[in-house]
N, C-alpha and C positions, 0 to 999 in steps of 0.2 A: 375406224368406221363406227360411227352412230348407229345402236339397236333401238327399235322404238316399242316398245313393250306399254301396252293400254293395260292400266290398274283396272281391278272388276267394276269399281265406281264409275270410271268412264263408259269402259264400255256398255254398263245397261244404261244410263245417260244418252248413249248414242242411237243406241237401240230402242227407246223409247222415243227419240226425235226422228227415226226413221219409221218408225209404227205410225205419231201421231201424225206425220205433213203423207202417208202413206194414206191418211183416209179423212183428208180435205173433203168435205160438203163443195156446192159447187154454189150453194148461197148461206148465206149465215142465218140465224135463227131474227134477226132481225128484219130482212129483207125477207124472207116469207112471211112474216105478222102482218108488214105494210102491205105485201099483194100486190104491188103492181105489175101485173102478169104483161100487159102489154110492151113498156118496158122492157122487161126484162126479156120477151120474146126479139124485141129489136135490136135488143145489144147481140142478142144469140144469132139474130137472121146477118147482123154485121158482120159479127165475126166468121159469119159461114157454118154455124152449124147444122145438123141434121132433125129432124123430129123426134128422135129420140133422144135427144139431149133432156127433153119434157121431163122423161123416164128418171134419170137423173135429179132433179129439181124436185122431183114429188120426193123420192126417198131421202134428200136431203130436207124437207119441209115437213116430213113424217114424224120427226122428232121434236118437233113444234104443233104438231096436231093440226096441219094446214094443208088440203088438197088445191094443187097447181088448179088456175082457170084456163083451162085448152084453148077453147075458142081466142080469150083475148091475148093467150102467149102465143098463137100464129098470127093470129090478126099481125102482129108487134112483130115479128121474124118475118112474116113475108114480106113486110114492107123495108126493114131492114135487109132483109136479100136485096130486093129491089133498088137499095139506096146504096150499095155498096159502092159508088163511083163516087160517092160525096160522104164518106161516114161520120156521122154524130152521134158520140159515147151519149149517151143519155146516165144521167145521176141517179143513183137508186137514194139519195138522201129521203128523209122524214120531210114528209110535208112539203116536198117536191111537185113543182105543175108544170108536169108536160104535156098538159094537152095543146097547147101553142104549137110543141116541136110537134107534135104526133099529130096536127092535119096534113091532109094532104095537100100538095103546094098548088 
């Protein structure tokens, strides 16, 4: 019978890849700079989030020096709630134009 004995190398190797995916952002330092809060509210009303997901997105955008826009992340989630029988990921790319997708039909 096979003993499987972790060298100390591995194991803080492992311990560090469980620390760093332990404290995931929930957007990247680049998708706060761009701002599209509306967006980014519609992906969240898609996927069925809460209002305080918001909560989340600010302290992730806090280390980028970027306060979330309220207004236009529900505007984007409600209507994502709304559209949840037909869902469309919207692209958080640079220089992205959704305001096509984002009228009302």
């Amino acid at each position: 019978m096979r003993q499987f004995v972790l060298r100390p190398s591995l194991s803080l190797a492992l311990l560090g890849s469980i620390v760093l995916l332990s404290s995931c952002a929930t957007l990247s330092k680049q998708e706060c700079i761009v701002g599209d809060w509306q967006a980014i509210g519609y992906n969240d009303g898609v996927a069925g989030y809460q209002s305080d997901r918001l909560a989340s997105h600010a302290k992730a955008c806090a280390k980028a020096s970027v306060a979330p826009n309220y207004l236009a992340w529900e505007r984007g989630r409600s209507w994502g709630l709304s559209n949840t029988a037909r869902p469309v990921m919207l692209t958080m790319s640079v220089g992205a134009d959704v305001s096509s997708i984002m009228s009302a039909p």
